[in-house]
PDB file of N, CA, C and O in Angstrom:
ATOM      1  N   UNK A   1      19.801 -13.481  72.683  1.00  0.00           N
ATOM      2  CA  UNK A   1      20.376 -12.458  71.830  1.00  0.00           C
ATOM      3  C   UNK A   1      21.557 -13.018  71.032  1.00  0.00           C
ATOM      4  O   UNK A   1      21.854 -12.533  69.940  1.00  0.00           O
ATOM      5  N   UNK A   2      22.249 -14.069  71.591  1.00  0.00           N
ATOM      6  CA  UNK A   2      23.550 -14.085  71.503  1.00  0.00           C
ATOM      7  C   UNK A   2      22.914 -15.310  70.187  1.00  0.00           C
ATOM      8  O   UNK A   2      23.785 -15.456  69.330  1.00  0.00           O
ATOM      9  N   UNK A   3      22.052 -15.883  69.989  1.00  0.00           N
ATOM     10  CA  UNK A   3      21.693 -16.932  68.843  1.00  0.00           C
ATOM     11  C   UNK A   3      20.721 -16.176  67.790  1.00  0.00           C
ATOM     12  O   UNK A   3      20.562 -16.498  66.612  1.00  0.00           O
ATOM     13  N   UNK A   4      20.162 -15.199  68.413  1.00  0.00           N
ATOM     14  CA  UNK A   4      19.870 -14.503  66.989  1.00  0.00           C
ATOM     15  C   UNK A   4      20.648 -13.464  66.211  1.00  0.00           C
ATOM     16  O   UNK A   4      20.296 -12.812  65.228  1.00  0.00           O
ATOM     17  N   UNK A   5      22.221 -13.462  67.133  1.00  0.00           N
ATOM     18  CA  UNK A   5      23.170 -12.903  66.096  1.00  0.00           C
ATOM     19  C   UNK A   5      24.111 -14.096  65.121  1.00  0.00           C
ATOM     20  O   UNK A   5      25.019 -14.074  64.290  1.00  0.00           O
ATOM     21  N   UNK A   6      23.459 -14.854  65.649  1.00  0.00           N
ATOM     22  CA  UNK A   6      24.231 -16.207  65.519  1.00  0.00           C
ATOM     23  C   UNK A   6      23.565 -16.370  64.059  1.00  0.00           C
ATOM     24  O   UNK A   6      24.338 -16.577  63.123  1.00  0.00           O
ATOM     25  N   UNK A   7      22.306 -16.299  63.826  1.00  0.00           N
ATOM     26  CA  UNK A   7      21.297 -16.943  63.074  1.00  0.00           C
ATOM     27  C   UNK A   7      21.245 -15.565  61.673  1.00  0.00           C
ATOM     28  O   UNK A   7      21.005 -15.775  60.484  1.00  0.00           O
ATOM     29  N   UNK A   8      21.431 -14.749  62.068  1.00  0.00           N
ATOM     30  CA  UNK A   8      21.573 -13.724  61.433  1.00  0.00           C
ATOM     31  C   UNK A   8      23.019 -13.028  60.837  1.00  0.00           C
ATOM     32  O   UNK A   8      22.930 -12.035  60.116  1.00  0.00           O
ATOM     33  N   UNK A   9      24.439 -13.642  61.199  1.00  0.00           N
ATOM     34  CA  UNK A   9      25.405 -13.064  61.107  1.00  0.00           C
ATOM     35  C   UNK A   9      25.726 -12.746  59.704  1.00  0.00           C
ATOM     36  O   UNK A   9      26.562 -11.875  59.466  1.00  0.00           O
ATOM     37  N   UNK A  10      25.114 -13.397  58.733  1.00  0.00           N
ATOM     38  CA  UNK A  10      25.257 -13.171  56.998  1.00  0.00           C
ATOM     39  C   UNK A  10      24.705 -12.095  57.056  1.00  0.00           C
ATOM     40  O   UNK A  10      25.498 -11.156  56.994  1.00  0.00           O
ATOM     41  N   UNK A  11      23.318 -11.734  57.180  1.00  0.00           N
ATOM     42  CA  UNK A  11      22.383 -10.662  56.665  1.00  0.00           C
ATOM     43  C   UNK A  11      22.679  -9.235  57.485  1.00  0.00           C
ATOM     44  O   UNK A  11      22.649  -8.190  56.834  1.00  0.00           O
ATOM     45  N   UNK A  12      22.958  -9.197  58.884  1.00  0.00           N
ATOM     46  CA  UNK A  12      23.755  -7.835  59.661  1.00  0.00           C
ATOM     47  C   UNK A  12      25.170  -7.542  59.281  1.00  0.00           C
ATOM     48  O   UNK A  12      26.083  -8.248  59.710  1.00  0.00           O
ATOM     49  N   UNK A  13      25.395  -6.464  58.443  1.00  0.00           N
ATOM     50  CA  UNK A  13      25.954  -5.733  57.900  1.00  0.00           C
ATOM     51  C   UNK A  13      26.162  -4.266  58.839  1.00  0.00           C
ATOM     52  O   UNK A  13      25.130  -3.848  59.363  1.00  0.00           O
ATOM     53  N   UNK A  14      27.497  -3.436  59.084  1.00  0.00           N
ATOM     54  CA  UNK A  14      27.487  -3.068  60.009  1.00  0.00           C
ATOM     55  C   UNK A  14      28.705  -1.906  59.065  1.00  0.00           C
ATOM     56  O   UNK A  14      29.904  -2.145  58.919  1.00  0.00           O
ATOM     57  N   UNK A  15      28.049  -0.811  58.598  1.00  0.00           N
ATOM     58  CA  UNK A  15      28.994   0.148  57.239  1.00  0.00           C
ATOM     59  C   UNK A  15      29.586   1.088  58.216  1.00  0.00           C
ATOM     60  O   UNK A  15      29.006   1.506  59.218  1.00  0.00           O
ATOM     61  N   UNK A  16      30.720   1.371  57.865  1.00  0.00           N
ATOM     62  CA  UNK A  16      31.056   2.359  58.455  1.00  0.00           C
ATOM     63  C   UNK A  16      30.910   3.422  57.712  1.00  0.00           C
ATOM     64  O   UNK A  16      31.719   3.577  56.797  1.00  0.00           O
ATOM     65  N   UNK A  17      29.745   4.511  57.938  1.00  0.00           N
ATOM     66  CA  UNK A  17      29.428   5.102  57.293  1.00  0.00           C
ATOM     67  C   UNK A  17      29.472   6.807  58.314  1.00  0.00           C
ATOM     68  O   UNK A  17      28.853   7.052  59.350  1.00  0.00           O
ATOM     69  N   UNK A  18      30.367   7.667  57.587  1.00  0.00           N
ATOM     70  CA  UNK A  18      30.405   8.796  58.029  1.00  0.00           C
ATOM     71  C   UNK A  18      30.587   9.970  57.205  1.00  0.00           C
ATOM     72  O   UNK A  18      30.577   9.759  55.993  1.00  0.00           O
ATOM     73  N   UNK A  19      30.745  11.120  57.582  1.00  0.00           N
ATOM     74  CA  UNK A  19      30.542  12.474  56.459  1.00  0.00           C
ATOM     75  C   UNK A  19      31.574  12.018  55.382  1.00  0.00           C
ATOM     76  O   UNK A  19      32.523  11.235  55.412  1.00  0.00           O
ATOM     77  N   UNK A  20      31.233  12.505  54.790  1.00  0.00           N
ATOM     78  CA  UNK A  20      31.531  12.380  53.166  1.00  0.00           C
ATOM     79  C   UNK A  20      31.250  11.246  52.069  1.00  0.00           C
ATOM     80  O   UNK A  20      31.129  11.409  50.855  1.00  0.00           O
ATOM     81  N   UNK A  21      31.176  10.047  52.809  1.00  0.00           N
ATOM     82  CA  UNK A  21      30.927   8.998  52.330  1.00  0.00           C
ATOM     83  C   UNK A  21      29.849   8.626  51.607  1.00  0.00           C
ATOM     84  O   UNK A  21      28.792   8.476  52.221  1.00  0.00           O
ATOM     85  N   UNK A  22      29.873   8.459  50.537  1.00  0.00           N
ATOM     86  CA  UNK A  22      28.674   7.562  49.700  1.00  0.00           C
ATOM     87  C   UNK A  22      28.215   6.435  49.449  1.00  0.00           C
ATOM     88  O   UNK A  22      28.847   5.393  49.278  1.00  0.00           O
ATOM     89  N   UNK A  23      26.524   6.694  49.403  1.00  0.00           N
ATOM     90  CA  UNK A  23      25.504   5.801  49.555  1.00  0.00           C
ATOM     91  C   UNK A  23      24.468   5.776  49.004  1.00  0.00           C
ATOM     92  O   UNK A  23      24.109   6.880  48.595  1.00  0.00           O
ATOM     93  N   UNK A  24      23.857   5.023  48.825  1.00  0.00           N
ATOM     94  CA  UNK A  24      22.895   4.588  48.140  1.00  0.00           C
ATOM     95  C   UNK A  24      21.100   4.614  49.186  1.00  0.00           C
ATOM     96  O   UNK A  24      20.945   4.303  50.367  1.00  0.00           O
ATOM     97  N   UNK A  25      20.391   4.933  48.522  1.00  0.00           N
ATOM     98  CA  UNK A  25      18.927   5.099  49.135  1.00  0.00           C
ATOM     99  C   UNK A  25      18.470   4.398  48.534  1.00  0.00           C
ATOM    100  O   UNK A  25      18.494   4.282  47.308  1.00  0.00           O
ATOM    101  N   UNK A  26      17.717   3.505  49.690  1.00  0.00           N
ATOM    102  CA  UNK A  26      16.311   2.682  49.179  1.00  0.00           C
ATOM    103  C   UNK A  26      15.503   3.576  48.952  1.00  0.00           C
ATOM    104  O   UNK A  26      15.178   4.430  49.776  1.00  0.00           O
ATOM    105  N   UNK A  27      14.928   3.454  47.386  1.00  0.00           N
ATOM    106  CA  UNK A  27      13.663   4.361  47.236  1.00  0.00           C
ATOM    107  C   UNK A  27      11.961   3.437  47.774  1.00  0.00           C
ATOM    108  O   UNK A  27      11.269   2.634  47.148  1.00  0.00           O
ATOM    109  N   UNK A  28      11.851   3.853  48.750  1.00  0.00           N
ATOM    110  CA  UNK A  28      10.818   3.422  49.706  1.00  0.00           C
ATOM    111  C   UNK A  28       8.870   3.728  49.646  1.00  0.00           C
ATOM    112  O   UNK A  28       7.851   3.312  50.197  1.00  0.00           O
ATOM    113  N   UNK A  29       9.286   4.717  48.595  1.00  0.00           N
ATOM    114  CA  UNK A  29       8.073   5.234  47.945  1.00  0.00           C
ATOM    115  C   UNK A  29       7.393   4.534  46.874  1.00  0.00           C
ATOM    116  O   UNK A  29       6.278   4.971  46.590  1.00  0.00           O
ATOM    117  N   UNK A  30       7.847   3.499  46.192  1.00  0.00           N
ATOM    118  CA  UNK A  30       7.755   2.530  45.062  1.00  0.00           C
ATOM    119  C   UNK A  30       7.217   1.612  45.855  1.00  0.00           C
ATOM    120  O   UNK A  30       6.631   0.884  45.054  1.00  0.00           O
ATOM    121  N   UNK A  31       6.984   1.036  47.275  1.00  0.00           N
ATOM    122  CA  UNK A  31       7.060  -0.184  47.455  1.00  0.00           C
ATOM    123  C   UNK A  31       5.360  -0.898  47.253  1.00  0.00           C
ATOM    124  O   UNK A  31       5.034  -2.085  47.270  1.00  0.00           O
ATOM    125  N   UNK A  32       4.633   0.145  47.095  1.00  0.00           N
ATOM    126  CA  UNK A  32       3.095  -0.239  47.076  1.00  0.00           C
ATOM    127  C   UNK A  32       2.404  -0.136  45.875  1.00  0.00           C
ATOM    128  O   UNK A  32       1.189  -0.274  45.739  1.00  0.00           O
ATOM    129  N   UNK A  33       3.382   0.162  44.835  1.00  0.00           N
ATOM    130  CA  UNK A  33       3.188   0.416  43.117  1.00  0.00           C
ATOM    131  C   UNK A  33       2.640  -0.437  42.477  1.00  0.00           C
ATOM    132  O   UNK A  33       2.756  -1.526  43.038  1.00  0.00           O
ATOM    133  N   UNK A  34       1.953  -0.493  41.334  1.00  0.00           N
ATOM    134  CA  UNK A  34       1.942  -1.745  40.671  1.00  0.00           C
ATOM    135  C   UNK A  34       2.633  -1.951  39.701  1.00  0.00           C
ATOM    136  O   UNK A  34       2.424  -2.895  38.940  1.00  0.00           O
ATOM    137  N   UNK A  35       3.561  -1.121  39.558  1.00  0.00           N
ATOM    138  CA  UNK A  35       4.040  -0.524  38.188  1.00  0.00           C
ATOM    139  C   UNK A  35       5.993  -0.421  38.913  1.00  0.00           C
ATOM    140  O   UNK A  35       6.974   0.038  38.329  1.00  0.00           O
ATOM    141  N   UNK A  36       5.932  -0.889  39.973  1.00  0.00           N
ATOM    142  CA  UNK A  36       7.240  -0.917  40.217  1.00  0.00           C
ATOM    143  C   UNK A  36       8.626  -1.398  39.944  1.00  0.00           C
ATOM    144  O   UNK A  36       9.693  -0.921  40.331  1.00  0.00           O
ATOM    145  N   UNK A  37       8.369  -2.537  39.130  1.00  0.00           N
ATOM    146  CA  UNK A  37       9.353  -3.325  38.533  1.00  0.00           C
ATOM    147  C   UNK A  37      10.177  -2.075  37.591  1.00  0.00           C
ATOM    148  O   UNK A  37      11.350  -2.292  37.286  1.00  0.00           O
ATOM    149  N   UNK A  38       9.656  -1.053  37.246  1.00  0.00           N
ATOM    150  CA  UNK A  38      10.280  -0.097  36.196  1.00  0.00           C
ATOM    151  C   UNK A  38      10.678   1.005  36.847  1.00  0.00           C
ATOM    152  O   UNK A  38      10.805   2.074  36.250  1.00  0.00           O
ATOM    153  N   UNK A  39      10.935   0.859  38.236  1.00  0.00           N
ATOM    154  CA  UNK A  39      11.149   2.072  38.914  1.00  0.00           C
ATOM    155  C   UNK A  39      12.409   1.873  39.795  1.00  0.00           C
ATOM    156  O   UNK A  39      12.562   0.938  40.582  1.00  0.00           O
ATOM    157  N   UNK A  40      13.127   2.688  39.603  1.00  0.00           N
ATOM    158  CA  UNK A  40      14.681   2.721  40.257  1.00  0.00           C
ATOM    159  C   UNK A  40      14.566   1.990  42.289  1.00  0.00           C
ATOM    160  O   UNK A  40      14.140   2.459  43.345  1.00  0.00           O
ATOM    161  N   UNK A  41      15.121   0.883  41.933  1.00  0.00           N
ATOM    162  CA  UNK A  41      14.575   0.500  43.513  1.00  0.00           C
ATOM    163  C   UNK A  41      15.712   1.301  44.831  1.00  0.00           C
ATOM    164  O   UNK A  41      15.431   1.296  46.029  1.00  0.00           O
ATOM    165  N   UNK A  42      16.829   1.858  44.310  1.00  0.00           N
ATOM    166  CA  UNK A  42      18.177   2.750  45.027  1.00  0.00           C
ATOM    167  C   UNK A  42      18.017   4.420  44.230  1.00  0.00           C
ATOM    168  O   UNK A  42      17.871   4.600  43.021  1.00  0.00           O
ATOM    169  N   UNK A  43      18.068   5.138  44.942  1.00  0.00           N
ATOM    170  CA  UNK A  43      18.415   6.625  44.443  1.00  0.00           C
ATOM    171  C   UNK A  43      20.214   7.101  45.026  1.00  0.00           C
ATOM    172  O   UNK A  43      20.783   6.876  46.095  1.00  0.00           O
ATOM    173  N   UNK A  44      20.583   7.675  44.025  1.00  0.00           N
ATOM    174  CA  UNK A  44      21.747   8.159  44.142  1.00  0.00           C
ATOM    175  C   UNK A  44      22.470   8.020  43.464  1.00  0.00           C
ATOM    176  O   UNK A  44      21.938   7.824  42.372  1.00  0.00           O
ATOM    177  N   UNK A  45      24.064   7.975  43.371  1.00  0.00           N
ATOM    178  CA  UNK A  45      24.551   7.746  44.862  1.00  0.00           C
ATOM    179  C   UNK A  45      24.754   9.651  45.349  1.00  0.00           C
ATOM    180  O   UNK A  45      25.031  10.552  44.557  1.00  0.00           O
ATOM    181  N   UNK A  46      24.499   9.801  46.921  1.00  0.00           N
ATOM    182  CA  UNK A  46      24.545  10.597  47.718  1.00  0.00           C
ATOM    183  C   UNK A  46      25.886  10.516  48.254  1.00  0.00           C
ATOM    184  O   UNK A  46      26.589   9.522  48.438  1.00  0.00           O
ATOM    185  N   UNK A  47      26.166  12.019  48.522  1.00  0.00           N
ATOM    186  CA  UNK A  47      26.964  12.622  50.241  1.00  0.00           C
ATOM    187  C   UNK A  47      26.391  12.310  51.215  1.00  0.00           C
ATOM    188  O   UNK A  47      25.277  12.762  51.480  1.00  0.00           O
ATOM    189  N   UNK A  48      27.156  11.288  52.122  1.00  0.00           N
ATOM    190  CA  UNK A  48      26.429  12.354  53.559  1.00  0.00           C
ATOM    191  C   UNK A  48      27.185  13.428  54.421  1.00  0.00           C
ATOM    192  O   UNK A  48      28.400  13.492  54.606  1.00  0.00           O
ATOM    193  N   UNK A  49      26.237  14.232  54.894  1.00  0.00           N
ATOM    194  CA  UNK A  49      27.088  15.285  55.043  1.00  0.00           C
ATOM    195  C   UNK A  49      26.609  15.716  57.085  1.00  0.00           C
ATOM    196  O   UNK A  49      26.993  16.680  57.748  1.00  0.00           O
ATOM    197  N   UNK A  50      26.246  15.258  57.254  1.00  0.00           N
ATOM    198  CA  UNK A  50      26.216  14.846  58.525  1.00  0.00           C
ATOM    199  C   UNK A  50      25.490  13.737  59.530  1.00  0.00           C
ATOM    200  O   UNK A  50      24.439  13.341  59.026  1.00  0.00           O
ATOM    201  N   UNK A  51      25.772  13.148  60.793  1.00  0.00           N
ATOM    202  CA  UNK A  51      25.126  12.128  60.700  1.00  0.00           C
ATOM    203  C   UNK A  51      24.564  12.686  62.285  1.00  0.00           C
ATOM    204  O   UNK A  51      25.372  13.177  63.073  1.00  0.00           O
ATOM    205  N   UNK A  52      23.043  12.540  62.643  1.00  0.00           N
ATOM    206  CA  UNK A  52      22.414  12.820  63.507  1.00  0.00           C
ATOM    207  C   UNK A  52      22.214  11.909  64.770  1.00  0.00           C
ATOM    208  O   UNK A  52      22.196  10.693  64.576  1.00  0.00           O
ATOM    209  N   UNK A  53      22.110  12.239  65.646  1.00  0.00           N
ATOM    210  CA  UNK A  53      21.116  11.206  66.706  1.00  0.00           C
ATOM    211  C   UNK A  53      20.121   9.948  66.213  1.00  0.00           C
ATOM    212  O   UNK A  53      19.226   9.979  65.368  1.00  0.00           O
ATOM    213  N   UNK A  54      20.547   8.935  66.962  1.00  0.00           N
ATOM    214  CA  UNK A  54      19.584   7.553  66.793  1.00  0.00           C
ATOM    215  C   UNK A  54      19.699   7.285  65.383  1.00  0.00           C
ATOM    216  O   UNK A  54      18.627   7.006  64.846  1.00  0.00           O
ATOM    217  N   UNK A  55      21.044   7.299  64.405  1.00  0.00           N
ATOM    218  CA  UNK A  55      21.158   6.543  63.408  1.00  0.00           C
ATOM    219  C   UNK A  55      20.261   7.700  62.368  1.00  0.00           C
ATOM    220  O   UNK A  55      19.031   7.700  62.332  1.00  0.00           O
ATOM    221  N   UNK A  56      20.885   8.392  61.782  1.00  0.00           N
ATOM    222  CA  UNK A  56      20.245   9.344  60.927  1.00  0.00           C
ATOM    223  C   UNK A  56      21.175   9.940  60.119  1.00  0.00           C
ATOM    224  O   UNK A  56      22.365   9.831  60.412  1.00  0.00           O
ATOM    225  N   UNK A  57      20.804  10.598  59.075  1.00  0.00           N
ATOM    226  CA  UNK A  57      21.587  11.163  58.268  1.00  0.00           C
ATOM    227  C   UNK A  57      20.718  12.061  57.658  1.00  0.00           C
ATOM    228  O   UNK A  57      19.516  11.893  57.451  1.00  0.00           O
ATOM    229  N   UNK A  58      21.735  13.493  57.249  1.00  0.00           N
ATOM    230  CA  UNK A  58      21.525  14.096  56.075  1.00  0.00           C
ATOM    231  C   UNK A  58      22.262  14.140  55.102  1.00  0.00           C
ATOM    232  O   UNK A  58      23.475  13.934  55.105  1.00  0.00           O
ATOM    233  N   UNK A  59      21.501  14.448  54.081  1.00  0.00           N
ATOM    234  CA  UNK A  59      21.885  13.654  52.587  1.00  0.00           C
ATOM    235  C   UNK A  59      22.243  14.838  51.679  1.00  0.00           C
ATOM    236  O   UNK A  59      21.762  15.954  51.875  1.00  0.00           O
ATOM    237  N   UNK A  60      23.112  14.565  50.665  1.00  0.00           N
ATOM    238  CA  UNK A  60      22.963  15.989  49.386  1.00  0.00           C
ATOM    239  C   UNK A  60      23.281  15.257  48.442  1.00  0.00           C
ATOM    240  O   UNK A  60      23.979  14.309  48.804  1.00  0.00           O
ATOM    241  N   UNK A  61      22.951  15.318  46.830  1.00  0.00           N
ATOM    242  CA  UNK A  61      23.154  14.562  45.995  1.00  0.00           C
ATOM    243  C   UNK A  61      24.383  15.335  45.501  1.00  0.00           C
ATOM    244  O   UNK A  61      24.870  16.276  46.128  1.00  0.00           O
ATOM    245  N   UNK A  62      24.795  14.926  44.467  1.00  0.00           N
ATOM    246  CA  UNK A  62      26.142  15.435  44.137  1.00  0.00           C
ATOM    247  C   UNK A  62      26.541  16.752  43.132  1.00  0.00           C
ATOM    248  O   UNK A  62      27.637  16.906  42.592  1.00  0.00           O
ATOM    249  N   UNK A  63      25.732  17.380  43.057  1.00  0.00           N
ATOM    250  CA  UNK A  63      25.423  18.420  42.956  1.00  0.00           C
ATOM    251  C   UNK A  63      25.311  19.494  44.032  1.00  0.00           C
ATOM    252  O   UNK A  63      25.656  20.640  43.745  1.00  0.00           O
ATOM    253  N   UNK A  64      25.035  19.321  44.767  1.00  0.00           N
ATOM    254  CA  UNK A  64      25.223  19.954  46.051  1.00  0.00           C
ATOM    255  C   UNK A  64      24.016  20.423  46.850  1.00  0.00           C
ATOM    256  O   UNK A  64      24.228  21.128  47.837  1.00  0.00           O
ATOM    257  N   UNK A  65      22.549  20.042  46.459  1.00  0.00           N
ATOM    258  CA  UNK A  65      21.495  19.890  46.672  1.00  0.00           C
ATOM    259  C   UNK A  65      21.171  19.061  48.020  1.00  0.00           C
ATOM    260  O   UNK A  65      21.205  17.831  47.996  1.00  0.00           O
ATOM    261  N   UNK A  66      20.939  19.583  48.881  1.00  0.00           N
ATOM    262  CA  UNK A  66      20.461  18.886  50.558  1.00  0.00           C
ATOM    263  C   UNK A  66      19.201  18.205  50.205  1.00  0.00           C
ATOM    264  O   UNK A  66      18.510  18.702  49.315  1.00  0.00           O
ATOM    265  N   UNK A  67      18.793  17.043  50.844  1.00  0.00           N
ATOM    266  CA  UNK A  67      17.617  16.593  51.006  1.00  0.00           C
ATOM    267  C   UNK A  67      17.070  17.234  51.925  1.00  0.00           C
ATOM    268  O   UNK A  67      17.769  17.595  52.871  1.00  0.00           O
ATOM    269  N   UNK A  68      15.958  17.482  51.898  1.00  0.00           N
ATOM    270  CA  UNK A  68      15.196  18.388  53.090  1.00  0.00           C
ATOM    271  C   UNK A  68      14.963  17.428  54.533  1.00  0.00           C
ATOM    272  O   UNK A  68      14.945  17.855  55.688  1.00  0.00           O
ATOM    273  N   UNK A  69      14.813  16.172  54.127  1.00  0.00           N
ATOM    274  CA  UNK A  69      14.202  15.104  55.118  1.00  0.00           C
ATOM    275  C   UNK A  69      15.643  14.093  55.399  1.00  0.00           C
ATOM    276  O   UNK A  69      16.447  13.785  54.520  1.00  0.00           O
ATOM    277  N   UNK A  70      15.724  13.649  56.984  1.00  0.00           N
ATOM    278  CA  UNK A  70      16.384  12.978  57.331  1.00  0.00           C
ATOM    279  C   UNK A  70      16.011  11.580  56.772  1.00  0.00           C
ATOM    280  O   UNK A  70      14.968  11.155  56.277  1.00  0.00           O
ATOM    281  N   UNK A  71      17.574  10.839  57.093  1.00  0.00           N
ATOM    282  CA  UNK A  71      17.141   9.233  56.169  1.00  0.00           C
ATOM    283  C   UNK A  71      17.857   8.303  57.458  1.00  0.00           C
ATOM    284  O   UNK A  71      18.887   8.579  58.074  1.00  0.00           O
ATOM    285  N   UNK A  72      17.102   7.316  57.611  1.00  0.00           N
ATOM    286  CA  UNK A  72      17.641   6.604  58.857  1.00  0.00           C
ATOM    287  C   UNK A  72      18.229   5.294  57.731  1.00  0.00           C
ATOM    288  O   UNK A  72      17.902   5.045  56.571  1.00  0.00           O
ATOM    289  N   UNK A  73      19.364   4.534  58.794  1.00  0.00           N
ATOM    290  CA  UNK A  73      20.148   3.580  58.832  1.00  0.00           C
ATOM    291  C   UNK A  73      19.892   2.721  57.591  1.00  0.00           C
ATOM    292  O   UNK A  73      20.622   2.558  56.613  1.00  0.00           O
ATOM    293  N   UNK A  74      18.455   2.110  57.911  1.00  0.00           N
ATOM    294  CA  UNK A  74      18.287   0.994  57.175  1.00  0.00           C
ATOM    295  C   UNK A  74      17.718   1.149  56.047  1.00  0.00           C
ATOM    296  O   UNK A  74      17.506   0.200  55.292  1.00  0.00           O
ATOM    297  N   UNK A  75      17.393   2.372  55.780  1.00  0.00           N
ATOM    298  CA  UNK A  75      17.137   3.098  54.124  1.00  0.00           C
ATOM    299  C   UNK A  75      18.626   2.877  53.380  1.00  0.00           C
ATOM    300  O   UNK A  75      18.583   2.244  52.325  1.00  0.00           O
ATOM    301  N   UNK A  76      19.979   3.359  53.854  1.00  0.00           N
ATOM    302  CA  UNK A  76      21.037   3.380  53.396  1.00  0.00           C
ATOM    303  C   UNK A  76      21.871   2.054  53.398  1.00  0.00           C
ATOM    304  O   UNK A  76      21.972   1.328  54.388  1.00  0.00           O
ATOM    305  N   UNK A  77      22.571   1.769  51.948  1.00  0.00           N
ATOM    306  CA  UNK A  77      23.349   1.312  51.634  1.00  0.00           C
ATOM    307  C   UNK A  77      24.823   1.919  51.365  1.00  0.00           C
ATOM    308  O   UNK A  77      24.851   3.144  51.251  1.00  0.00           O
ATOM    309  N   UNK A  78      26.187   1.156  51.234  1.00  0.00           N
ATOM    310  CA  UNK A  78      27.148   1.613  51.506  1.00  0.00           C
ATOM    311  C   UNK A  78      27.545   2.145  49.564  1.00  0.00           C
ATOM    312  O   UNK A  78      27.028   1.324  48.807  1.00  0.00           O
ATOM    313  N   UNK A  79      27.961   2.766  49.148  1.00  0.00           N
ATOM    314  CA  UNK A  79      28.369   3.274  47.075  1.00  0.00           C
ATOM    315  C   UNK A  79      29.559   2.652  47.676  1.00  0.00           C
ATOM    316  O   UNK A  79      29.857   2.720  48.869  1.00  0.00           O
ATOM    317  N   UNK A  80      30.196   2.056  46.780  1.00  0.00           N
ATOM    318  CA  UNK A  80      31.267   1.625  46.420  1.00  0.00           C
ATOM    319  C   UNK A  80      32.049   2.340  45.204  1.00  0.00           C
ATOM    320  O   UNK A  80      31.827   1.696  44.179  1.00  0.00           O
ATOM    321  N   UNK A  81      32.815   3.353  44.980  1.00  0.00           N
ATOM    322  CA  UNK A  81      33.174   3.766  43.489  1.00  0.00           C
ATOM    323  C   UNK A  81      34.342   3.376  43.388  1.00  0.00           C
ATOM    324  O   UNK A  81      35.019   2.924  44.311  1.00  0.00           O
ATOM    325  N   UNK A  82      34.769   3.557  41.941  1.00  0.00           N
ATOM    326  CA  UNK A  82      35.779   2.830  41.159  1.00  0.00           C
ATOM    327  C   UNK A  82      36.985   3.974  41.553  1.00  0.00           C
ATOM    328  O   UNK A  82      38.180   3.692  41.644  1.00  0.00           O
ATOM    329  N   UNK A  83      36.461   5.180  41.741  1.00  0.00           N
ATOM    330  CA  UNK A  83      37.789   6.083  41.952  1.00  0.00           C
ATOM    331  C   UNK A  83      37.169   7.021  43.200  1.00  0.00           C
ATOM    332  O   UNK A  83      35.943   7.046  43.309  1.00  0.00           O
ATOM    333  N   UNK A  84      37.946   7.752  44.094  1.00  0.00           N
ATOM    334  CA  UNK A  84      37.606   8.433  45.182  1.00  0.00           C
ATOM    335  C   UNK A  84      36.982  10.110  44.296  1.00  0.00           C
ATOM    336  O   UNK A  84      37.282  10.564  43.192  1.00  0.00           O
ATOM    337  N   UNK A  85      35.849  10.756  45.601  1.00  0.00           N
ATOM    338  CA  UNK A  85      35.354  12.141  44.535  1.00  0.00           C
ATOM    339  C   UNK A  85      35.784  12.924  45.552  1.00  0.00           C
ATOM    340  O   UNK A  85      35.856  12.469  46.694  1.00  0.00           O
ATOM    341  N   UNK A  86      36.188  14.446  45.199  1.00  0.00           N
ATOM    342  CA  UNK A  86      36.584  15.409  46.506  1.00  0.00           C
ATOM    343  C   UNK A  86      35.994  15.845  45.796  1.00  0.00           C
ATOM    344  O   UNK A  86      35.856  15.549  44.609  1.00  0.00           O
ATOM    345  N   UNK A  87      35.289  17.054  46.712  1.00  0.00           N
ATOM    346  CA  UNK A  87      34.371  18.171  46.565  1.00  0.00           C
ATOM    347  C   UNK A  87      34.875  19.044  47.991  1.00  0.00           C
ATOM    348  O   UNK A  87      35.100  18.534  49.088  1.00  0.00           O
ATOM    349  N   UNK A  88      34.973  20.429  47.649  1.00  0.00           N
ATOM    350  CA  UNK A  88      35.101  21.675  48.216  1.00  0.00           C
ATOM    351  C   UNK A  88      34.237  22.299  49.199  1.00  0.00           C
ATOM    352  O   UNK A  88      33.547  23.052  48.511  1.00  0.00           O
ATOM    353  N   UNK A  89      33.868  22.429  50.418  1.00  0.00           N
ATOM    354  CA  UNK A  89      32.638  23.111  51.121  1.00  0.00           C
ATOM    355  C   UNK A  89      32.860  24.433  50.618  1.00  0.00           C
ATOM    356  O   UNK A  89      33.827  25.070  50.198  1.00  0.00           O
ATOM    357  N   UNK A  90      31.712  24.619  50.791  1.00  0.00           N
ATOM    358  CA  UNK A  90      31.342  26.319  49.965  1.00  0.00           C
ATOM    359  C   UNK A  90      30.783  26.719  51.791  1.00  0.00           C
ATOM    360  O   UNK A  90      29.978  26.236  52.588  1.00  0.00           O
ATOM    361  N   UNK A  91      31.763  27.863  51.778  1.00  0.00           N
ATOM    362  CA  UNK A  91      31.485  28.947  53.142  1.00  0.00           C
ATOM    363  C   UNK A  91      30.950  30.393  52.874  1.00  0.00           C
ATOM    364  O   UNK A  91      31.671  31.261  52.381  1.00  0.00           O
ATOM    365  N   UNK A  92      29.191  30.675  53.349  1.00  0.00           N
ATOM    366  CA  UNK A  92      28.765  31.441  53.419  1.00  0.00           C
ATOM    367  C   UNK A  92      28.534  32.160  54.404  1.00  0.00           C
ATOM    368  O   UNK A  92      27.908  33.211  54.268  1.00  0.00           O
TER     369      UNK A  92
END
C-alpha cells in the first residue's frame, strides 16, 4: 500500500471539499461519443450543498436548481474563482 502511494503521490489529489464550495463535474455522458471533442468535457461550476455517505454529494447549479442525482468523489473537481460568491438559503 505504502508504494502504491508512493508511485501515485502526483496524481492523488485529496480537495477539501464541503457545503458551499465549488466544483466542477466531469460530464461522463460524452465519453462513448463520436462527436465528443465538441462537447463540454466539465459542467458547471456547481454548489455543493450537502455531502452524503461513502463520498457523495448533492449538487445545485447557481441558480439555485438541485440536481436530482447524487455525484460521487471522482466525478468532482475542485472551481477555483477569482473572487468568493455568497448566496442566501431561501427558508420554506
Amino acid at each position: 500500500m505504502l508504494q502504491l502511494k508512493n508511485d501515485l503521490q502526483h496524481k492523488i489529489k485529496e480537495f477539501n471539499l464541503k457545503p458551499e464550495s465549488l466544483v466542477l463535474v466531469k460530464n461522463s455522458a460524452i465519453e462513448l461519443l463520436a462527436d465528443r471533442k465538441m462537447k463540454p468535457r466539465y459542467l458547471g461550476p456547481m454548489v455543493i450543498i450537502c455531502c452524503l455517505k461513502g463520498e457523495a454529494f448533492i449538487l445545485a447549479e447557481l441558480d439555485g436548481s438541485v440536481w436530482q442525482n447524487k455525484v460521487v468523489v471522482f466525478r468532482i473537481i475542485s472551481y477555483l474563482a477569482q473572487k468568493e460568491i455568497s448566496y442566501e438559503k431561501e427558508v420554506k
